[in-house]
N, C-alpha and C positions, 0 to 999 in steps of 0.2 A: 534119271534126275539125281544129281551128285547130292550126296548128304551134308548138311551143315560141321564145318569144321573142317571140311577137306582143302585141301589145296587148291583146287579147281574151285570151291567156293568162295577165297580169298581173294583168288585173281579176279574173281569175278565181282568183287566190292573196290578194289584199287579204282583209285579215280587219279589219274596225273594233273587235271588241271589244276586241281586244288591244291593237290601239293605244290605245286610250280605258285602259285599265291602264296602258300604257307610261306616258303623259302624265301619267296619275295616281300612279303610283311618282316620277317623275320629281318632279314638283312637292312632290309630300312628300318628299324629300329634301330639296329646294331650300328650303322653308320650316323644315326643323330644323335645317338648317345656317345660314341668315340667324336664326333665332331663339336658336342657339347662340352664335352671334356678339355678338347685343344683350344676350343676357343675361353674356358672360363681360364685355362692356364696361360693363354693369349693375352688374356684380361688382366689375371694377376701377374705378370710379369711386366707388362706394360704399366699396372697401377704404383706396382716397385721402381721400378725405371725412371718411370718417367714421372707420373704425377708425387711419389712417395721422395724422389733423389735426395732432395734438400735436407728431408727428416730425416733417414737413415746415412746418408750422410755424416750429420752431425753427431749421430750416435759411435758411427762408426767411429768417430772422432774419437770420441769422449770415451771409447772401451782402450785405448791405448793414451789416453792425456790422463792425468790424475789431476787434481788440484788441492794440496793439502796447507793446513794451516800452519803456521810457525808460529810457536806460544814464543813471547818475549822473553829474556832471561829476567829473572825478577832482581830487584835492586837488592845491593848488597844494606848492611845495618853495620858501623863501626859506634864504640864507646868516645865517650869525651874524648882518647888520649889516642884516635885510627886502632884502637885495637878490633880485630874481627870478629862480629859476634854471628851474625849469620852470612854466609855466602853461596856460591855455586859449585859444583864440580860435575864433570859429564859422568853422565849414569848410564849405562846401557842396560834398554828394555829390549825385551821380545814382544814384538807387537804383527798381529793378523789383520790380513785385510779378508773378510769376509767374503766378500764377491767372488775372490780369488780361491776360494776356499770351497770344495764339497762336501764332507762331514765334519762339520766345528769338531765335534765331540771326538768321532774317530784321531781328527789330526791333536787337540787338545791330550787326549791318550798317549797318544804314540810321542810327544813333548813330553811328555812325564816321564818318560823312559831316560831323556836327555838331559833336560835342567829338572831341579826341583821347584814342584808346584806343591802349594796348601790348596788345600778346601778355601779357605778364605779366596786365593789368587783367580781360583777357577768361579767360584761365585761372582764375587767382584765383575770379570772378565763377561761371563753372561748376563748381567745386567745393563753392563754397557752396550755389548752390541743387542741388547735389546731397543736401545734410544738412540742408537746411529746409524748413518747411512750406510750401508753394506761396501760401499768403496773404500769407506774413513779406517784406516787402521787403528785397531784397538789392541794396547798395552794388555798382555797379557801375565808379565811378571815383570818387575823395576828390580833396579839395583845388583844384574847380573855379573857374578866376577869374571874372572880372566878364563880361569877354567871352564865357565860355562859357556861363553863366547867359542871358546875355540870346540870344544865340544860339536857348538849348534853346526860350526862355518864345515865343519867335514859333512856335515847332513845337510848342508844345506840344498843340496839339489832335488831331495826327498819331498822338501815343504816348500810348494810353490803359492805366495800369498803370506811367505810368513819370513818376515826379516827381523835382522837386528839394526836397534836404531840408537843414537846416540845423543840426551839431551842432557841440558843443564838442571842438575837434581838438587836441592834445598841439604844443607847441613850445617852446621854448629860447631867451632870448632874448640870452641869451651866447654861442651858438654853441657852440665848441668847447670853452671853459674849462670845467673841471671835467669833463669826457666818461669819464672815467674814473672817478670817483668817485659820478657822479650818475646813468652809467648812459643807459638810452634805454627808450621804446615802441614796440611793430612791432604790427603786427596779427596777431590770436591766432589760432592754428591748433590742432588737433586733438591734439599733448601737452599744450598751452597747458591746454585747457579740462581733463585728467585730474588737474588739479594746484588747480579749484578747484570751484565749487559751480556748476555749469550753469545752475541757475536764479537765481543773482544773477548772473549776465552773459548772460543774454536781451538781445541788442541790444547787446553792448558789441563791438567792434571791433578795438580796441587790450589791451595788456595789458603791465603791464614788462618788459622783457629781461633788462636788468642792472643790475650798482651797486642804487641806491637803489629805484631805481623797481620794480626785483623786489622785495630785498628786503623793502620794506613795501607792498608791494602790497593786503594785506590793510586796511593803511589808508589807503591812497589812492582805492581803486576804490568804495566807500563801498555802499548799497542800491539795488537796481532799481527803478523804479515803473513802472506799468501805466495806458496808456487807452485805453478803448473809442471809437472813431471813427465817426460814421453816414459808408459811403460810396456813392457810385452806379456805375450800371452801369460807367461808366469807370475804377472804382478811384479814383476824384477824393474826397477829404474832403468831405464838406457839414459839418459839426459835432463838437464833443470833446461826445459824451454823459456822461460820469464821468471821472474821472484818481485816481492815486494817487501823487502826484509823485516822484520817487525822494529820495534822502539824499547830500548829494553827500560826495565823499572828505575824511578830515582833511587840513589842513594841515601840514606838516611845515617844520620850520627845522633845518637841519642845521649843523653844527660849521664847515665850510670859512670863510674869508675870501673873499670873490671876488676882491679886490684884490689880497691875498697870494697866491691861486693864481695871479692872471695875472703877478705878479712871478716867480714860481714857472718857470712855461711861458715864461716870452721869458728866464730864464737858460739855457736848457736849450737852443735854439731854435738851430740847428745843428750839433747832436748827439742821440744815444737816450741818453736815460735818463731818470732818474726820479727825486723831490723829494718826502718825504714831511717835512710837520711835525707835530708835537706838542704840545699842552697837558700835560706832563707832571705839573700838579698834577691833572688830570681825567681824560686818556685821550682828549680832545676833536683830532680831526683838524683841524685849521688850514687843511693845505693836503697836496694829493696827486697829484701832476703826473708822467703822463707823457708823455715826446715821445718822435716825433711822436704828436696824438690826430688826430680824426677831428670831422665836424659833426654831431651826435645828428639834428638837424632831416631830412636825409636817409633816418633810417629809418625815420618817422613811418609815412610813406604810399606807403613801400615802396620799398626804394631798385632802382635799374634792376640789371639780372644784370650790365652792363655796367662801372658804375661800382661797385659789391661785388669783381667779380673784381680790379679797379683798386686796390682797398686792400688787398684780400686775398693778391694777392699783391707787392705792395709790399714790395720788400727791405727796407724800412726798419719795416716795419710796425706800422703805426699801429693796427690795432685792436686790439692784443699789451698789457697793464694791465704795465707794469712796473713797478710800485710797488706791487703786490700778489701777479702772478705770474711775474715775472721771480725765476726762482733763480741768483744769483751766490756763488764763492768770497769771503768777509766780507775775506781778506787783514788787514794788521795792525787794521785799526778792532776787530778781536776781541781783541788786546793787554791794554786795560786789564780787559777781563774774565780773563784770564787771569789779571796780576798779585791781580788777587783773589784766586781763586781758590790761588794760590801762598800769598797769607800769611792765606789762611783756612784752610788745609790744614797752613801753617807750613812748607811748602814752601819758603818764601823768609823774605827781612825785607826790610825800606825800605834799612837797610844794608850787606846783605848784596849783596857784588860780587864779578862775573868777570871775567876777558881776556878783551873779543871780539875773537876777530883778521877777518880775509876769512873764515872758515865755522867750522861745527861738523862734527864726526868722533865717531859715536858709539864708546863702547867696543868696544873690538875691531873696530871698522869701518873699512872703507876709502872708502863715497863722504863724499864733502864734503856738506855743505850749505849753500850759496853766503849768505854775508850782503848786500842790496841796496848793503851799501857797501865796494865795492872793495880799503879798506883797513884793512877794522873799526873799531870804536869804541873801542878799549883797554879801560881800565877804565869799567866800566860798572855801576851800581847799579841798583834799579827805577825810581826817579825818571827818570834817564836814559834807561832803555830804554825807559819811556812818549815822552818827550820826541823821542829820535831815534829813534824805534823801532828798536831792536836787533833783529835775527832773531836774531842767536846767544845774548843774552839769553832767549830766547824759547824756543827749541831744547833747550837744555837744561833751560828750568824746566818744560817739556812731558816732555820725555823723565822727569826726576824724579819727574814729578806722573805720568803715567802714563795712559790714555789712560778708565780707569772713572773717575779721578775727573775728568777733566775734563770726561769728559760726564754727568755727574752733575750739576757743577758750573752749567755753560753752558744745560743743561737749566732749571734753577731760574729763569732769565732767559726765560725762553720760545723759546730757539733751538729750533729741530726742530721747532715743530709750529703750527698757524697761531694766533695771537693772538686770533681769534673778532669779527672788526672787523663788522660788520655792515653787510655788502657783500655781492659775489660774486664767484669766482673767485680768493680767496684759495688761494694755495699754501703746505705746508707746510714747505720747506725740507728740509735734512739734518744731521743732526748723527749724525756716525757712530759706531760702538762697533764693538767685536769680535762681539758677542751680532748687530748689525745685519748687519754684512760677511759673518759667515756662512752667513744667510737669505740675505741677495743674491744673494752671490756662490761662497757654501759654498768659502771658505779663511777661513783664521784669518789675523789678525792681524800686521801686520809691526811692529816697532820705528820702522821708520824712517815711517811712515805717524801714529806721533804725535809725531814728530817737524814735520812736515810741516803737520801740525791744529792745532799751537801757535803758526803765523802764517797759521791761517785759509785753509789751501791744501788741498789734495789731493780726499779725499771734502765736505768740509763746505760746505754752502751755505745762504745767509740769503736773506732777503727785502729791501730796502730799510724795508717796517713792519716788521719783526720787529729789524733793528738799529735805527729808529728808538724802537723800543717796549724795547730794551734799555738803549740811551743815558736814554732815559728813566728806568728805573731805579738808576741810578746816579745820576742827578740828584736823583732824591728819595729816596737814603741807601739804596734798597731796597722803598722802597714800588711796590706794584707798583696798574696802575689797566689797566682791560682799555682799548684802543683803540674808538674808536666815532665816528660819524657822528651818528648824531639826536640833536638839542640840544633840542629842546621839539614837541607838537603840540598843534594846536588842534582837538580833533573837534565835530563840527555840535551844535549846541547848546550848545557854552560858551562861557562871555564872553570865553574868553582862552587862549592858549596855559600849556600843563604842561611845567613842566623837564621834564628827565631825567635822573636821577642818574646817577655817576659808578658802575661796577663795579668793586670793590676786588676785586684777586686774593691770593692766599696772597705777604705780603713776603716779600722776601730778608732773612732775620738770618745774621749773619756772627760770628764768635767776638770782633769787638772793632771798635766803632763807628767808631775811629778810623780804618781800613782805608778807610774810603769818602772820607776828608778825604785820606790819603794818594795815591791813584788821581785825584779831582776837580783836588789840585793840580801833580799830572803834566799832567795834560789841560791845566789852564791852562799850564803852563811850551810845552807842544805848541803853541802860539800869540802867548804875549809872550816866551819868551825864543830869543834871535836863532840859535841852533843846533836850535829846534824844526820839524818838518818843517812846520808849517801858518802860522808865525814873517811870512810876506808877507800873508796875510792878514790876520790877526790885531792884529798889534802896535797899529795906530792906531786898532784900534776902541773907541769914546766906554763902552764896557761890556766887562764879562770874558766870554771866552769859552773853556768846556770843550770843547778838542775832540782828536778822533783820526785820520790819516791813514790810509787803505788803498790798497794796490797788489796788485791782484786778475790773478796770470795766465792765459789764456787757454788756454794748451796748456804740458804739459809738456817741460823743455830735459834734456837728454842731459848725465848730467855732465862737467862741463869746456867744454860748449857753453854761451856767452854770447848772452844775451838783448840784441837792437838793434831800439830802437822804429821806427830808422829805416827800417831795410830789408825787415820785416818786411810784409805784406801790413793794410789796416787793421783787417781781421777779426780779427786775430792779435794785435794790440796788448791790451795789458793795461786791464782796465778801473781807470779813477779812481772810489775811493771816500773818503768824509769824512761823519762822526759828529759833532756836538758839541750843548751846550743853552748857554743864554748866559737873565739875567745866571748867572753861576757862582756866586757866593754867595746869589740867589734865581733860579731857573730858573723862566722862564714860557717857554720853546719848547725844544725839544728835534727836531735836523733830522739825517735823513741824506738824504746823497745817492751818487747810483752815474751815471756818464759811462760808457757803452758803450766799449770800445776807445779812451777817452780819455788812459790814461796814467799819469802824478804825480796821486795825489790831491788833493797841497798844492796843486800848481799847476792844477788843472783843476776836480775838485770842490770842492774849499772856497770858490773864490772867488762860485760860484755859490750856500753856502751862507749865505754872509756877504749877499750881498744881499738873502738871506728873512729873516734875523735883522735886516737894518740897516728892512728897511720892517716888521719886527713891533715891533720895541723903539722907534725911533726914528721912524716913519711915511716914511721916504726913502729912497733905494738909494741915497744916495753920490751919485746923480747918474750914475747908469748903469743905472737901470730907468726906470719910473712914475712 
């Protein structure tokens, strides 16, 4: 008997049939599973073919068609006289198409080596293709020069997905003239686009900021067009298959002078402030200056964090529109409005005269209130009190007149609230009431607080437009014309530029016409005759000139405490103001101006107003401008 484990024990457990089963189980397994296979691959090749054709098809289309946007070129902006204030020139960007592209970052890198990138460019660049479609090429750096073009075009077979493109780029060819009126473009961001039509700015880049170029943006930025592109595997164009070319932006001609603004800006030009002029038969902005400005050109293509913080925080600051939002105390330039106001209400007469002495003392009161001239003016009538400007004149025809009518009154001119110029960043000033102080500040009313608002001090604040668009009014007897910038536009498809009419607003009528001849020729005496505060500028000019002085303080004095420009800090100095329209018996401009912490109006702003009158009327400055 053979022992377990021998070889003769093993043959003697082999069973063949079973294995002949095993093998054949085996094998039909292996045959349904290799036949489940052909046929699921049967299936999906059949479901591609045939049931799928149509849809991958159309993909397959769509991986070699492009379809991109074409932003419009935006409308050019010329001055009353075709001067060029903004326009186009082609920019060359680097821009990715992402789809095309397998490590942004990598290939983003390896471009840094070629052109130069900021941190800014490259942020910028990932937030965008964060919010687009992986096909849509995204700008990756704008404004590339010559050098860096040619740079790329030797590498370019390195970066498939990544070209150079050639658009129409926003720039200024005046620089900084008119930067406040005209405004700037920045590249639009994501409030930018909730503010207009998404799909007509497919592809556009830029978009207004301010001044003009916001406000009519709607006619500048013009229609998108679309075309479909064959490209290859590289993202490279081979052909434009179709286009629908876009509509580019209207034209715009705005009111400004170039000439006259730059007159405007270099009297100003070592000091803040601000030069607004007027067409007072129109409403038409002349010129609108304020210093220091800034160079628009810079924010095109995005200005550095570096040089932003630089103006922005600039004590002097330049990007600050003082000629629209600067609010200052008006000081006497609010005078001949007042005398209006006096003998429209009958408050007063032409003849009717006080004793000014050093101050006014109201009834039963004890503080003073100090007249600017030391030893008052004695007798004084309205002619005079225009002429020298009386405070104590004033003080009292305030306190009489009372403080509902005179903002009543001053209201009707448009003080307190913004003129509606068609711009941005208009501020609307203050003109105060008791009805207001109380919401404010919930106390009523003092005496001595209209007191105070009768030489244009205390709560009351103007605009430089808002007193230019006042002075205005008085020039033409009361006809009032709303203030405005667009002078004509030419949209795509006409032969020619469309005026723009003048806005008539509701006149000032006053209970006797002659009121306004009375006040006009105060204003003149304010300048030719030789005890008038504005008398140095004025006198030798070849035309008449209506104008009014303003001495705007800074902080209030302690009574009994005397105000000294000298020793004062320069923040603290009072600011120079001056009003006037010239010629006086036919007004074609109408200027105020405000000098920060300047001083004498007579002596600091008017002289600078005189030089925007002397190159509108006469085409010169005397020979101390342009």
């Amino acid at each position: 008997m053979p022992f377990p484990g021998t070889r003769r024990s093993r043959e003697h457990l082999k069973d063949p049939s079973a294995e002949r089963r095993l093998f054949a189980s085996r094998a039909l397994a292996a045959a349904i599973l290799v036949g489940g296979l052909i046929s699921a691959l049967a299936g999906r090749l059949a479901w591609l073919q045939i049931v799928s054709y149509e849809h991958f098809s159309t993909l397959s289309t769509d991986n070699r068609v492009r379809v991109v946007a074409l932003p419009p070129p935006r409308g050019a902006i010329y001055d009353r006289n075709g001067v060029l204030l903004a326009g186009n020139r082609a920019n060359y960007r680097i821009e990715i198409a992402p789809s095309h592209v397998g490590d942004i970052d990598h290939v983003v890198e390896r471009l840094s080596g070629i052109i130069d990138l900021t941190e800014a460019d490259v942020e910028r660049f990932r937030k965008e293709v964060s919010r687009k479609r992986s096909f849509q090429p995204v700008p990756l750096r704008f404004n590339l020069d010559e050098d860096e073009v040619a740079r790329f075009a030797v590498h370019r077979h390195e970066f498939p997905g990544v070209d150079i493109a050639a658009r129409p780029g926003r720039y200024y060819p005046q620089g900084k003239t008119g930067v406040h009126a005209l405004g700037y473009v920045g590249r639009i961001n994501d409030r930018d686009l909730k503010r207009v039509d998404r799909d007509n700015y497919r592809g556009t880049t830029h978009i207004g900021k301010l001044g003009v170029e916001k406000r009519y943006e709607d006619l500048l930025h013009g229609r998108v067009g679309v075309q479909r592109l064959e490209i290859n595997a590289q993202g490279r164009t081979l052909r434009v298959l179709d286009e629908q070319l876009p509509v580019p932006g209207s034209d715009l001609v705005i009111s400004l002078d170039t000439n006259l603004q730059r007159v405007a800006e270099q009297a100003l030009v070592g000091s803040r402030g601000a030069v607004v002029a007027l067409d007072p038969r129109t409403g038409e902005v002349l010129a609108l200056a304020s210093n220091p400005g800034y160079d628009p050109n810079q924010f095109v293509n995005g200005i550095s964090s570096a040089r932003y913080r630089e103006l922005s925080d600039d004590p002097e600051q330049p990007l600050f529109n003082r000629a629209l939002s600067g609010q200052y105390p008006p000081g006497s330039t609010i005078k001949p409005l007042m005398a209006l106001a006096g003998l429209d209400y009958s408050v007063t007469t032409a003849e009717r005269t006080i004793q000014a002495g050093a101050y006014y003392r109201l009834p039963n009161g004890k503080r003073r209130y100090r007249d600017w001239k030391r030893g008052g003016h004695g007798k004084v009538d309205l002619n005079k009190s225009i002429v020298q400007s009386c405070d104590v004149y004033f003080y009292d025809l305030a306190y009489r007149m009372g403080i509902e009518r005179m903002h009543d009154f001053l209201e009707r001119f448009g003080l307190g609230s913004r003129t509606g110029l068609d711009s941005t960043g208009e501020a609307g000033g203050l003109l105060p009431s008791p009805a207001w102080k109380r919401s404010a500040h919930g106390q009523p009313w003092f005496p001595g607080e209209t007191v105070i608002s009768g030489v244009g001090q205390g709560y009351m604040l103007a605009t430089p437009l808002q007193l230019a668009a006042a002075v205005s009014t008085i020039a033409t007897r009361g006809q009032r014309v709303q203030p405005r910038l667009l002078r004509a536009v030419r949209r795509q498809g006409s032969n020619g530029f469309e005026p723009v009419g003048p806005v008539r607003l509701e006149p000032v009528r006053l209970a006797a016409d002659g009121y306004w001849d009375q006040i006009v020729s105060a204003m003149v005496g304010v300048t030719r005759k030789r005890n008038g505060t504005a008398w140095r500028m004025g006198h030798d000019a070849p035309y008449t000139i209506a104008g009014k002085t303003g001495t705007a303080q800074v902080f209030g004095l302690e009574e009994g405490e005397k105000y000294d420009g000298d020793t004062v800090s320069d923040k603290l100095r009072d600011h120079a103001l001056f009003v006037a329209f010239a010629p006086a018996e036919d007004p074609r401009i109408a200027v105020a101006v405000i000098v920060e912490n300047g001083g004498h109006g007579g002596s600091v702003a008017a002289p600078v107003a005189r030089r925007v009158m002397d190159y509108y009327l006469l085409g010169s400055t005397g020979g101390t401008g342009i």
